[in-house]
DORONU-202042 format. One record per residue (C-alpha): x, y, z. Coordinates in Angstrom, 1 decimal, padded with zeros to 4 digits. Layout:
% DORONU-202042
+--------+--------+--------+
:   east :  north :     up :
+--------+--------+--------+
:      X :      Y :      Z :
...
+--------+--------+--------+
END
This chain:
% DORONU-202042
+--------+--------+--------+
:   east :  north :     up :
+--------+--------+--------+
: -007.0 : -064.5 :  011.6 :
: -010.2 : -063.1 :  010.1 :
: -013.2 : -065.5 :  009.2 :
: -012.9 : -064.3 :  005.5 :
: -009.4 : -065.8 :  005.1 :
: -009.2 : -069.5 :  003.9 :
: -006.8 : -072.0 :  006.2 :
: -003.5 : -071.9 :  005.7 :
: -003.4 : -068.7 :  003.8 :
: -000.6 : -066.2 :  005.0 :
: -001.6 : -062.9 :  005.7 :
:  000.2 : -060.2 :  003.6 :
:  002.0 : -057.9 :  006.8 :
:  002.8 : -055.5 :  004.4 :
:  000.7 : -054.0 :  001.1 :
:  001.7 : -051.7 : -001.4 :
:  001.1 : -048.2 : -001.5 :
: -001.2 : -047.5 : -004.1 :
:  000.7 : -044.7 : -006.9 :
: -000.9 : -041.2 : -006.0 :
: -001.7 : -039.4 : -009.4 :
: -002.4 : -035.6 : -008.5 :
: -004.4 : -034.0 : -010.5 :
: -002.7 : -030.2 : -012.0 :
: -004.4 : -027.5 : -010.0 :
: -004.7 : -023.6 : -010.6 :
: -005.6 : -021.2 : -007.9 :
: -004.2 : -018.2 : -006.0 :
: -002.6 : -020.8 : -003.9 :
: -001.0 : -023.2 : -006.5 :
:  000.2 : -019.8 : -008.0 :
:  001.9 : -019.1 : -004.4 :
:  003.0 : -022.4 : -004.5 :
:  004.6 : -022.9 : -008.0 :
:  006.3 : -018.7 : -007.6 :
:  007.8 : -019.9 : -004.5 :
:  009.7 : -023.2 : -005.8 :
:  010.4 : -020.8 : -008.6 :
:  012.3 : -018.5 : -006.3 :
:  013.9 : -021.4 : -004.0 :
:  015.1 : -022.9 : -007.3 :
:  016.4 : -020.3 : -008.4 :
:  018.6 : -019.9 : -005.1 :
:  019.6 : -023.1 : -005.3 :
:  021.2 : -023.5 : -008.5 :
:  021.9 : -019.8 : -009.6 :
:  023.8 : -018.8 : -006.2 :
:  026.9 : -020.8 : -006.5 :
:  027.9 : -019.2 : -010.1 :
:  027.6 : -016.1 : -008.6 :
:  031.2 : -014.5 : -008.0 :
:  031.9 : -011.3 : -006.5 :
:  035.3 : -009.9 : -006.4 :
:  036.3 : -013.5 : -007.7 :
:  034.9 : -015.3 : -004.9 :
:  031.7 : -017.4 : -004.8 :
:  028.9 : -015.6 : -003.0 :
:  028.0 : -018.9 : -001.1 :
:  031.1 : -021.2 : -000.5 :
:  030.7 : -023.8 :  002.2 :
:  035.2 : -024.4 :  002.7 :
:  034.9 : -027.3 :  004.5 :
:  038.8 : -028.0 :  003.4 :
:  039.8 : -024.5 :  003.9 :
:  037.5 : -024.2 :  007.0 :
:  035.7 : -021.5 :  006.0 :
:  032.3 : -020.4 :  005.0 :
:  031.5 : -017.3 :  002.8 :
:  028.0 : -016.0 :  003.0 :
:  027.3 : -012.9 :  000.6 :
:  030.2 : -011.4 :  001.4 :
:  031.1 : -012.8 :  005.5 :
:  033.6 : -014.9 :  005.8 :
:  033.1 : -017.3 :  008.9 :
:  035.4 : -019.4 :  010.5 :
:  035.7 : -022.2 :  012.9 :
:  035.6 : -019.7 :  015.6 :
:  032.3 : -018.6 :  014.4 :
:  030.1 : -021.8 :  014.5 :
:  028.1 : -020.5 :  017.6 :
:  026.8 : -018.1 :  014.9 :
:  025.5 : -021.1 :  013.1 :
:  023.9 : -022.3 :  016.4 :
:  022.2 : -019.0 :  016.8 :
:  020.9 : -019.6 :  013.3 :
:  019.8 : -023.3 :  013.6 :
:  018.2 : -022.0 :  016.5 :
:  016.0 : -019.2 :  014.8 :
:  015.4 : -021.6 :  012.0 :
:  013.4 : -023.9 :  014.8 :
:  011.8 : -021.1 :  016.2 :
:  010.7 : -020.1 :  012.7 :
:  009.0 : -023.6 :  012.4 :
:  007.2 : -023.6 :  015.8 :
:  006.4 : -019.9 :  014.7 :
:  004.7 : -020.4 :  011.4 :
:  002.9 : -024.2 :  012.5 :
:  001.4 : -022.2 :  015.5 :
:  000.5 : -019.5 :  013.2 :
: -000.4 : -021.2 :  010.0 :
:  000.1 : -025.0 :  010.3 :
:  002.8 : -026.6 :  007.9 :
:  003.5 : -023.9 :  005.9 :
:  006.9 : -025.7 :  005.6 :
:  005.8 : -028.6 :  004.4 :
:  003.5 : -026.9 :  001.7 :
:  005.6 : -024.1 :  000.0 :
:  009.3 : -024.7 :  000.8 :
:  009.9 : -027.9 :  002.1 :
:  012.7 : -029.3 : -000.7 :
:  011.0 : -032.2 : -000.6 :
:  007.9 : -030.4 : -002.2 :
:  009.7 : -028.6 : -004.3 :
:  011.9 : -031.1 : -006.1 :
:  008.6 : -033.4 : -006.1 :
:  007.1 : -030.2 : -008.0 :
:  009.2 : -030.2 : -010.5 :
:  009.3 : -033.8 : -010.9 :
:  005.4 : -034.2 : -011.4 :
:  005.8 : -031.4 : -013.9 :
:  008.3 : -033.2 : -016.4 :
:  005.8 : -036.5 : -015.3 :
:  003.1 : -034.4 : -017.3 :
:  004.9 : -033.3 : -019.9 :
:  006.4 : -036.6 : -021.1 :
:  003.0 : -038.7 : -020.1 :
:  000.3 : -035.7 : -020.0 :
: -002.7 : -035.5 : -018.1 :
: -003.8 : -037.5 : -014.3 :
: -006.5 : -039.4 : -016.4 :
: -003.5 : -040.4 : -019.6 :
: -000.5 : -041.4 : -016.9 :
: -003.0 : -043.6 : -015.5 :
: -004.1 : -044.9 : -018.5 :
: -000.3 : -045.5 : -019.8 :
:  000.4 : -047.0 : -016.4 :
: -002.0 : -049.8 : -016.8 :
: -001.8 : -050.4 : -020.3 :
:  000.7 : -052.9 : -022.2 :
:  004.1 : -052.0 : -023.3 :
:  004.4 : -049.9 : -026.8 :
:  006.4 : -048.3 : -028.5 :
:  004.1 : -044.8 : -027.3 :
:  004.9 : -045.8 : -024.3 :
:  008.2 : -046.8 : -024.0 :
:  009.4 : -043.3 : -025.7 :
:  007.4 : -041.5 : -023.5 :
:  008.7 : -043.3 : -020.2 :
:  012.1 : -042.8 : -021.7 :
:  011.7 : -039.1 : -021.9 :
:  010.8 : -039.1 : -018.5 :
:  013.7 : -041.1 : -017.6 :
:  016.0 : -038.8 : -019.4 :
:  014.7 : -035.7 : -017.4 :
:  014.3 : -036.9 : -014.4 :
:  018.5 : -038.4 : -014.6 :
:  019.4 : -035.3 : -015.7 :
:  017.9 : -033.0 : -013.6 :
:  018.8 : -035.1 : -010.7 :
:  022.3 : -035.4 : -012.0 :
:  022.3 : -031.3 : -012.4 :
:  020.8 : -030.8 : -008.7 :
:  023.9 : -033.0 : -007.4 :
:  026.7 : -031.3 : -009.1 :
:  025.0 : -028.1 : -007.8 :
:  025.2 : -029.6 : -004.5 :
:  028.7 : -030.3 : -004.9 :
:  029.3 : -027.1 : -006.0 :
:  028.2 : -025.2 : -002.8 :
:  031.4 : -026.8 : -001.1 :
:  033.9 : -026.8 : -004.1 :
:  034.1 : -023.9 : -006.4 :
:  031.5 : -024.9 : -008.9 :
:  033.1 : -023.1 : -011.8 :
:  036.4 : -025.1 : -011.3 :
:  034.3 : -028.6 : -010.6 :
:  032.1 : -027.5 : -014.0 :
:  035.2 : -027.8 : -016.2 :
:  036.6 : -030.9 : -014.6 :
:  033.4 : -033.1 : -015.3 :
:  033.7 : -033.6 : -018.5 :
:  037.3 : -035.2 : -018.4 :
:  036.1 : -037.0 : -015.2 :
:  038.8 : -035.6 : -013.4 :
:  036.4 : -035.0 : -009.9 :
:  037.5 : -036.8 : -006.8 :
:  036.4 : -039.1 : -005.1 :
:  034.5 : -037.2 : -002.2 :
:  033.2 : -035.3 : -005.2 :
:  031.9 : -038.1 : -007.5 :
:  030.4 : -039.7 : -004.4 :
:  028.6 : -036.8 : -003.0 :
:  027.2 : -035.9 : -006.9 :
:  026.0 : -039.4 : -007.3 :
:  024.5 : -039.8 : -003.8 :
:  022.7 : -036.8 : -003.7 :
:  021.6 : -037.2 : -007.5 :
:  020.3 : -040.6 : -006.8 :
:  018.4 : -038.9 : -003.2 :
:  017.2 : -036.5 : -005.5 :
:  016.1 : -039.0 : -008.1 :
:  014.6 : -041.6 : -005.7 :
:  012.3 : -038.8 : -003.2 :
:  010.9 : -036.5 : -006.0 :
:  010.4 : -039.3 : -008.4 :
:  009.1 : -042.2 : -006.7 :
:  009.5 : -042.0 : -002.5 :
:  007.1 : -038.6 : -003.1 :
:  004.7 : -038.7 : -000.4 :
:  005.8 : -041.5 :  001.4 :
:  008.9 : -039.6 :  002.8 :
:  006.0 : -037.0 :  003.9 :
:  004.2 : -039.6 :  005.8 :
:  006.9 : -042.2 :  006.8 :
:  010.4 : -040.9 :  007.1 :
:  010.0 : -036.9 :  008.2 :
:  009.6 : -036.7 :  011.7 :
:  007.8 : -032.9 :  011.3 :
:  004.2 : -035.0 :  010.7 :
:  004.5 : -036.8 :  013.9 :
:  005.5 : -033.9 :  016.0 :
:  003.4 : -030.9 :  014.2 :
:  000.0 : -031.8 :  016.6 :
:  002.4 : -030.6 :  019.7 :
:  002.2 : -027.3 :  018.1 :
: -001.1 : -026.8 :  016.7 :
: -003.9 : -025.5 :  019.0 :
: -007.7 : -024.7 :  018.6 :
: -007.1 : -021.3 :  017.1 :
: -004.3 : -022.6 :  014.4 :
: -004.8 : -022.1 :  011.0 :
: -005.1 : -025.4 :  009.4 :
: -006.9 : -026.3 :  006.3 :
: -010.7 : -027.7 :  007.2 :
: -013.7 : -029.3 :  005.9 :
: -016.8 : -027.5 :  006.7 :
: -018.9 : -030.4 :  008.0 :
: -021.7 : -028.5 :  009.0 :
: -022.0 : -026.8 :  005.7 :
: -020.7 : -029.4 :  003.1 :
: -022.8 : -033.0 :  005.1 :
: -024.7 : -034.8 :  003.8 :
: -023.0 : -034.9 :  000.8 :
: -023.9 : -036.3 : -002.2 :
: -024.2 : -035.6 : -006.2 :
: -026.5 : -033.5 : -007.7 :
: -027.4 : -031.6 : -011.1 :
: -026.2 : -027.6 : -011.0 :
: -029.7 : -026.4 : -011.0 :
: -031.4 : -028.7 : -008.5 :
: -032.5 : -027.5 : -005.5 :
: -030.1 : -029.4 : -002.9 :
: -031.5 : -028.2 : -000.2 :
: -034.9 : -029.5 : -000.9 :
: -033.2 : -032.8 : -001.3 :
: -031.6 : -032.5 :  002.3 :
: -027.6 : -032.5 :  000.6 :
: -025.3 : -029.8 :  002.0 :
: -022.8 : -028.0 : -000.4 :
: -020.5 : -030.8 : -001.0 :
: -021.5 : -032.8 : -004.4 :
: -018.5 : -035.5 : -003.8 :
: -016.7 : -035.4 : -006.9 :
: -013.5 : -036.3 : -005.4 :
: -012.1 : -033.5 : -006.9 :
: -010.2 : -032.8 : -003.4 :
: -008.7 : -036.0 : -003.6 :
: -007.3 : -036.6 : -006.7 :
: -005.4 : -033.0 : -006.3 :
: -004.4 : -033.9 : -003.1 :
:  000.3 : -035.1 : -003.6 :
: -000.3 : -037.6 : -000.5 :
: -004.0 : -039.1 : -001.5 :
: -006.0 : -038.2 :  001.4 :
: -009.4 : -037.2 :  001.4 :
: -009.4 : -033.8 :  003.7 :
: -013.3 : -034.1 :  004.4 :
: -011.6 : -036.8 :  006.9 :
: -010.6 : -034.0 :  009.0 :
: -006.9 : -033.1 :  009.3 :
: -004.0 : -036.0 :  009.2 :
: -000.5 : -036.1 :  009.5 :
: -000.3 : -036.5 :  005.6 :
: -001.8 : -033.6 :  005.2 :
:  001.3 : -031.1 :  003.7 :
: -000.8 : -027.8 :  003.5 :
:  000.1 : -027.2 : -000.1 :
: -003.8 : -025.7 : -000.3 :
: -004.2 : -027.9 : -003.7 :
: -007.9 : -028.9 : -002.0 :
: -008.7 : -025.0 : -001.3 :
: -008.2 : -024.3 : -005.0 :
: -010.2 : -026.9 : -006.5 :
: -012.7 : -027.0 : -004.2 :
: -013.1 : -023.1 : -004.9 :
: -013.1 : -023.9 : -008.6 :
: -016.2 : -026.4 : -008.1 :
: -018.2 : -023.9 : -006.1 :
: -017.9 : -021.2 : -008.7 :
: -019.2 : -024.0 : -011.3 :
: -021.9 : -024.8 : -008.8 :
: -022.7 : -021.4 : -007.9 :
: -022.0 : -021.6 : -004.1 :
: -020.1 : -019.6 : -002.0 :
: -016.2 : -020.6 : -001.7 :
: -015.1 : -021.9 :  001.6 :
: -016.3 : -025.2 :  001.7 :
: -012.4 : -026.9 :  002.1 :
: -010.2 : -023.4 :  003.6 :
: -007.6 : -022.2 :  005.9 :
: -009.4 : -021.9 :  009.2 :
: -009.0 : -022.8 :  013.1 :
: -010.9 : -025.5 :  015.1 :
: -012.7 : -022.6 :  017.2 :
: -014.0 : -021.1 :  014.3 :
: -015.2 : -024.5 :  012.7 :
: -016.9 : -024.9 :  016.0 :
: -018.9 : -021.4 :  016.3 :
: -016.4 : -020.6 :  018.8 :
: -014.3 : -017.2 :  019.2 :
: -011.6 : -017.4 :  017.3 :
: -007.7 : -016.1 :  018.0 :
: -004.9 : -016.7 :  016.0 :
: -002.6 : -013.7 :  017.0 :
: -002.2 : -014.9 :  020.8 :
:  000.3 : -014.6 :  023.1 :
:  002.6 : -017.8 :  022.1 :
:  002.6 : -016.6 :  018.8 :
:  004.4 : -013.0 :  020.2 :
:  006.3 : -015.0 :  022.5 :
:  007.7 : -017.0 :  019.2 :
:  008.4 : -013.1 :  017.8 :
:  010.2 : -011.6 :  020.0 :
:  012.6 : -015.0 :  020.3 :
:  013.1 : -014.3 :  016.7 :
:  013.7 : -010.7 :  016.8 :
:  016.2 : -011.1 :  019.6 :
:  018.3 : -014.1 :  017.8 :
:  018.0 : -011.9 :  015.0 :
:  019.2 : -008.4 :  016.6 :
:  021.9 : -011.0 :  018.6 :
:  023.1 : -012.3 :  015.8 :
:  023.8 : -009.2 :  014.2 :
:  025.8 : -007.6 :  017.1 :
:  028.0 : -010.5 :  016.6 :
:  028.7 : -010.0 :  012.8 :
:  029.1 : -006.1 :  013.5 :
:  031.4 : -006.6 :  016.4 :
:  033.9 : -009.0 :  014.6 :
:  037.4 : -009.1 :  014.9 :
:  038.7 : -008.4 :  011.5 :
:  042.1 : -010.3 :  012.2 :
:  042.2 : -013.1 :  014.8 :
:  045.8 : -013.4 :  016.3 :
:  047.8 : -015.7 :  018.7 :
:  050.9 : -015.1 :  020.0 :
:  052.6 : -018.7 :  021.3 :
:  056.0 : -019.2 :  023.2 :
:  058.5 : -021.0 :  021.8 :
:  059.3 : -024.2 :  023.6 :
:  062.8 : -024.6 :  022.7 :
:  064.0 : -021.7 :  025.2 :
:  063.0 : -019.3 :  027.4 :
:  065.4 : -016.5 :  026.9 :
:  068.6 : -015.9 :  024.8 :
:  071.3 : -012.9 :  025.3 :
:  071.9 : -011.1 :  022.1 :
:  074.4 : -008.4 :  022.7 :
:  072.8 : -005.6 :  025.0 :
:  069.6 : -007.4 :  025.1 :
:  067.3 : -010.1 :  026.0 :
:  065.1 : -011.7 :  023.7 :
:  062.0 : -013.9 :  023.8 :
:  061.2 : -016.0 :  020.5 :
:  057.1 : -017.0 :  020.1 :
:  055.1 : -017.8 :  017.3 :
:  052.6 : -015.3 :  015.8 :
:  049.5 : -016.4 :  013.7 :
:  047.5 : -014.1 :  012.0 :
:  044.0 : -014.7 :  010.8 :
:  042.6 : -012.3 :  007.6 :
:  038.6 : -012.9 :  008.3 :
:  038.0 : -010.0 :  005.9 :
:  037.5 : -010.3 :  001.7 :
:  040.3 : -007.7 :  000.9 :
:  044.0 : -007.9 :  001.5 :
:  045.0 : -006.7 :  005.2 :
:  048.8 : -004.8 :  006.0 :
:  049.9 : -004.8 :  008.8 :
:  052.4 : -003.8 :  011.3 :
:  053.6 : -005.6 :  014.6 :
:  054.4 : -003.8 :  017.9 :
:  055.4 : -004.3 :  021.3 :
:  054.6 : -002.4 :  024.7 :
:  054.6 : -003.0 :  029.0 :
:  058.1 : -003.1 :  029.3 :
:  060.9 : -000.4 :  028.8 :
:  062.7 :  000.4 :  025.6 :
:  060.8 : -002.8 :  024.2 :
:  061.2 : -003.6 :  020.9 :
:  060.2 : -006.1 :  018.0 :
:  063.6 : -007.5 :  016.5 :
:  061.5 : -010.2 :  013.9 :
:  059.5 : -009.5 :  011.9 :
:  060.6 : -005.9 :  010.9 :
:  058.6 : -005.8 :  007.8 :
:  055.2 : -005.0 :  007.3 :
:  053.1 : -008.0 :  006.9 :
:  050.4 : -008.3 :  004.2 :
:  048.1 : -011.2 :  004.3 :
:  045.9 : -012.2 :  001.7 :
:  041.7 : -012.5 :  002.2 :
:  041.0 : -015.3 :  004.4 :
:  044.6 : -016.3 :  004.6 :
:  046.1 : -017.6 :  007.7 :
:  050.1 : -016.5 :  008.1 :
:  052.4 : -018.1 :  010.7 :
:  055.3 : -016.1 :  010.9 :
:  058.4 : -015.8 :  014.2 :
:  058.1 : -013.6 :  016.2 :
:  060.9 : -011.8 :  018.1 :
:  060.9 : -009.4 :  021.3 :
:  063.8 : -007.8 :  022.8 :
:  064.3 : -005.6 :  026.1 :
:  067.4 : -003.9 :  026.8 :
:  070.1 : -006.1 :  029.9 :
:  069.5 : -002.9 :  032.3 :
:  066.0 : -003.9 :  032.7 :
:  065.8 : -005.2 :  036.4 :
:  062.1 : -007.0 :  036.5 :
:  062.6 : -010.5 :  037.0 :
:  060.2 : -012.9 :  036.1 :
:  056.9 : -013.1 :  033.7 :
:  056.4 : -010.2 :  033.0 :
:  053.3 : -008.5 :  031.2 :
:  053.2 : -007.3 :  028.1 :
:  050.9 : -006.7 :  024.8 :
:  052.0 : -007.2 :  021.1 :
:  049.6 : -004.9 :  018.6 :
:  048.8 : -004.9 :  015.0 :
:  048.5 : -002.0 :  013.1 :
:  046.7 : -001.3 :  010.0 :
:  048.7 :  001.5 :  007.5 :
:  047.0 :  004.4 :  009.4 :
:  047.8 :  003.3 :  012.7 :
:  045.1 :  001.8 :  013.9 :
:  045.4 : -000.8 :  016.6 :
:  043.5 : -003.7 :  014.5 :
:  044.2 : -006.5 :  017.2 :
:  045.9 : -006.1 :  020.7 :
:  046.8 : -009.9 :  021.9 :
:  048.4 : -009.9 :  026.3 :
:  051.2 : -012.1 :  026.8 :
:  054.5 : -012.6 :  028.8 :
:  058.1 : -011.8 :  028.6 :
:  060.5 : -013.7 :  030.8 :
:  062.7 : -012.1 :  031.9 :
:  065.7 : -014.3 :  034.2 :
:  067.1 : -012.9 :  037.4 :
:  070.7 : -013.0 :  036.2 :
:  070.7 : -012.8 :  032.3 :
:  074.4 : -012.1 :  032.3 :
+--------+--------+--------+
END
């Protein structure tokens, strides 16, 4: 217990984070910053009204089991393509940290993003850094309850508007559009749009930059992938220390100060509230807010820019400097070849995927002059149009397909299950499992799917 703290007083384990009020910045890099949420934004919530050919560009099926992707259609069958992709998504993080630090975090983090917008209807409804504080602290009025209420009322409905989008990237959004009104969504669905309403609602409004610097496990592990020739954004201590106030004209050399005049205008841009002359922390999000204004001040002050930049820890030190190194080619050419795998794949797809099961019930059955096997045939469309096709048999002689006889047309997507029949003639004298390969045909002949499998045939059908 510390000396200052009178007996039998309990010491608080836990103290409130102080609200962070960030200052609005302008810059080349709050222009990158603000066009990019633009653009992810616009992804987000314009993609799933987007139909083509009557299908949603971007339909996660999960009932169906199957995802469509700009025109693909994946299946179950497919998900190792989604592994490849997870994978060059983490490689695309350890990439851009060990090129650029959290670029992530900075530009398209959702997090950021939805936080951005947030802060912007905060400024609308309650104005400047300097008036939200001001409203914050002062008493309930009437000014102040209708402002808080505006900001209320965007914040619920945009969050409300970002869940049913959500919703509507694994139900057809235009069908779950016309069933809100008359509350007619299910359950999964009400749940899912209220959940992810009330996540939206809760981080970008309030949480903010605590679920930067408590609950996202990137801050803790980003240090494993930084090195000395990162680029990171830095204080220049050797130029900006001592620090210290001054007038614009005074000669601040004379008076022994280095470029920095601590206004705290670094800070009070900064979304987490940490003062980057500290050198870099873990709440640092690289959104470049400090670059900007820091730039801004130096042009007032006539100094050169750079005091607060993107810059590596070699460079800071007078120390050569490399930020395209090996690693970062090693993390390139991983990329390229997921990306050049992953594209095989796709090209080399089975349009159909077919099975051919035996029936269970019997073996064999005589039928007249000939011996028939019965098996199940499912057919998988993995294509957007509607496929025709034709079923053959071959490997034995005078083979034939008895059922089905008809050529089979199955819709986009659609999964048929239909009997299937084969016949070889009694004269045949090759007892036992023997080989043989059932093919679909498109309308021109083409072999679309070839699937091996047996024909029993008994020693003594008669």
């Amino acid at each position: 217990m510390s000396d200052n703290t009178p007996a039998g007083e309990a010491i608080p384990l836990y103290v409130k984070a102080p609200k962070v009020y960030p200052r609005e910045t302008s810059g080349r890099f709050s222009r990158l910053r603000v066009s990019t949420a633009w653009f992810l934004l616009g992804l987000y919530y314009v993609l799933p009204w987007i139909n083509v050919g009557g299908q949603q560009i971007v339909l996660f099926d999960l009932v169906n089991r199957q995802f469509h992707f700009f025109g693909l259609t994946l299946w179950p069958q497919d998900l190792f393509i989604l592994s490849l992709l997870l994978a060059m998504a983490a490689l695309s993080l350890f990439f851009f940290t060990a090129l650029a630090g959290r670029l992530w975090c900075g530009y398209a983090c959702p997090q950021t993003v939805w936080t951005e917008v947030f802060l912007w209807m905060e400024r609308v409804t309650e104005g400047s850094r300097n008036k939200r504080m001001k409203l914050d602290k002062g008493p309930w009025t009437k000014e102040k309850l209708a402002r808080k209420s505006a900001k209320q009322f965007l914040w619920i409905t945009f969050a409300l508007w970002t869940g049913l989008t959500f919703v509507g990237f694994f139900v057809p959004i235009r069908d779950l559009a016309v069933r809100v009104p008359g509350f007619e969504l299910g359950g999964a669905e009400t749940f899912w749009l209220f959940f992810y309403a009330f996540a939206t609602y809760g981080n970008a409004g309030y949480l903010r930059e605590q679920v930067c610097k408590y609950m996202c496990p990137y801050a803790r592990f980003q240090s494993a992938m930084f090195d000395d020739n990162s680029l990171v954004i830095s204080y220049d201590v050797a130029r900006g220390e001592p620090r210290g106030s001054r007038r614009r004209d005074a000669d601040y050399k004379e008076m022994g100060l280095g470029d920095c005049i601590d206004c705290m205008a670094c800070v009070h841009v900064c979304p987490t509230g940490i003062d980057i002359r500290d050198g870099l922390q873990i709440e640092c999000i690289a959104c470049a807010s400090c670059i900007d204004v820091c730039d801004e001040v130096m042009d007032k002050m006539g100094y050169p820019r750079g005091l607060v930049r993107y810059t590596t820890e070699n460079a800071l030190n007078g120390k050569p400097s490399r930020i395209i190194r090996p690693r970062i080619f090693i993390y390139l050419f991983a990329l390229l070849a997921l990306a050049t795998l992953i594209g095989v794949i796709l090209t080399g797809r089975e349009p159909l995927i077919a099975d051919v099961l035996r029936d269970r019930g019997a073996l064999y059955r005589v039928a007249g002059a000939e011996l028939e096997n019965s098996y199940s045939l499912k057919l998988t469309n993995r294509t957007d149009s509607v496929m025709l096709v034709t079923i053959e048999a071959s490997g034995l002689p005078d083979i034939r397909i008895v059922e089905p006889t008809r050529e089979l047309s199955i819709a986009a997507g659609q999964t048929l299950d239909v009997p299937l029949t084969v016949a070889v003639p009694l004269t045949v004298d090759a007892p036992g499992m023997r080989p043989m390969v059932i093919t679909a045909r498109d309308p021109e002949g083409r072999a679309v799917r070839e699937i091996d499998t047996r024909f029993y045939i008994p020693p003594d059908p008669r």
